[in-house]
C-alpha positions, -999 to +999 in steps of 0.1 A: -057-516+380-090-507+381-115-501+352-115-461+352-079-458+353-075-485+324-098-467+306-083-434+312-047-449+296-066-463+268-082-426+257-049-411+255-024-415+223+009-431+230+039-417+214+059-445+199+095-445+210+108-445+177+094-412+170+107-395+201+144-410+191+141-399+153+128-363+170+159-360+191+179-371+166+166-341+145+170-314+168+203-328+174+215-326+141+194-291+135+216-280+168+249-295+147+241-276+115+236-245+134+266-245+155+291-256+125+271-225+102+280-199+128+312-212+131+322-208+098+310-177+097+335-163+121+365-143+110+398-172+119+424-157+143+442-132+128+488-131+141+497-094+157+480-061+136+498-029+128+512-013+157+510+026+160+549+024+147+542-001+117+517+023+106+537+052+109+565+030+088+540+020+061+525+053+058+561+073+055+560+047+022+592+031+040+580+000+028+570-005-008+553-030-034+563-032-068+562-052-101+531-076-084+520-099-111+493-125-107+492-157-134+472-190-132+484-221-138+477-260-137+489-284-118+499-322-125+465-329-109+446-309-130+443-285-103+446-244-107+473-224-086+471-192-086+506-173-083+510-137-071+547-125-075+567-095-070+591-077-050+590-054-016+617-030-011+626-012+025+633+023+018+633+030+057+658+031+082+646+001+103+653-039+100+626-060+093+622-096+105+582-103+090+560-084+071+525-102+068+501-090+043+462-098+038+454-108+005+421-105+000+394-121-030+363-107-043+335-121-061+321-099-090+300-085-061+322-067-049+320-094-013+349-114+003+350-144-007+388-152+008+406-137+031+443-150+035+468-141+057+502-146+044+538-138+054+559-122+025+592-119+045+598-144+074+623-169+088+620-185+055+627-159+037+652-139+057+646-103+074+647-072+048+670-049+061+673-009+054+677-003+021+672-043+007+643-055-015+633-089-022+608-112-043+581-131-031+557-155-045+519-167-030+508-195-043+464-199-039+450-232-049+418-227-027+403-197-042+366-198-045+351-203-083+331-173-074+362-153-070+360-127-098+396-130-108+406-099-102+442-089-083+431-094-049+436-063-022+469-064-005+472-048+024+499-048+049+486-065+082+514-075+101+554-060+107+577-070+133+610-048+133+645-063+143 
């Protein structure tokens, strides 16, 4: 080497290699954060919507909610469950093998704070045929302390026919 080009290195600040690790670490983890934030943020895959003849089915009030009670309650682990019961009747012509409905949590807001999909007839529950009404029960143990407990919205989201 000779003595200008040794001089010219020795002008010039070396970055340490530690920093440049710690730096890629950062954007790394800055690149994480990001990602996982935006994916939270998106709405989870929802089953099958309404199709034009569920809506049709709902709207002729063929298929109807009544007596829906909500009460808390607490768990052996000193854990709150919060139970929404009643009863959905089919006043239609039609067999029914799943209704799903959205049951949906505000804060005092007035803002989503959960959004759960949930079936209220099923394989588990049997189909609802013409003229039959049954109970159901939803049981929430993940609801938001900002929830402004309220009934949440229930709205019909899902109906397969027989």
């Amino acid at each position: 080497m000779t003595e200008n080009s040794a001089n010219a290195t020795a002008g010039k600040p070396r970055v340490p290699t530690a920093a440049l690790i710690i730096l890629a670490l950062l954007g790394a983890g800055g690149l994480g954060f990001w990602y996982l934030d935006r994916a939270s943020k998106r709405l989870p895959a929802q089953g099958p919507t309404l199709t034009p003849e569920a809506k049709t089915y709902v709207r002729n009030r063929n298929l109807e909610l009544s007596g829906v009670e909500m009460k808390a309650s607490e768990t052996y682990l000193k854990q709150m469950v919060v139970e929404i019961t009643g009863q959905i009747a089919n006043n239609g012509g039609r067999g029914i093998r799943v209704v799903e409905i959205n049951c949906v949590f505000y804060d005092p807001y007035g803002q989503v704070v959960l959004r759960e999909r949930v079936p209220i007839v099923g394989r588990r529950m049997g189909g609802l045929a013409p003229g039959e009404r049954k109970n159901f029960r939803l049981p929430f143990d993940t609801i938001p302390e900002s929830w402004n407990q309220t009934m949440p919205q229930l709205v019909i989201a899902s109906i397969l026919f027989d």
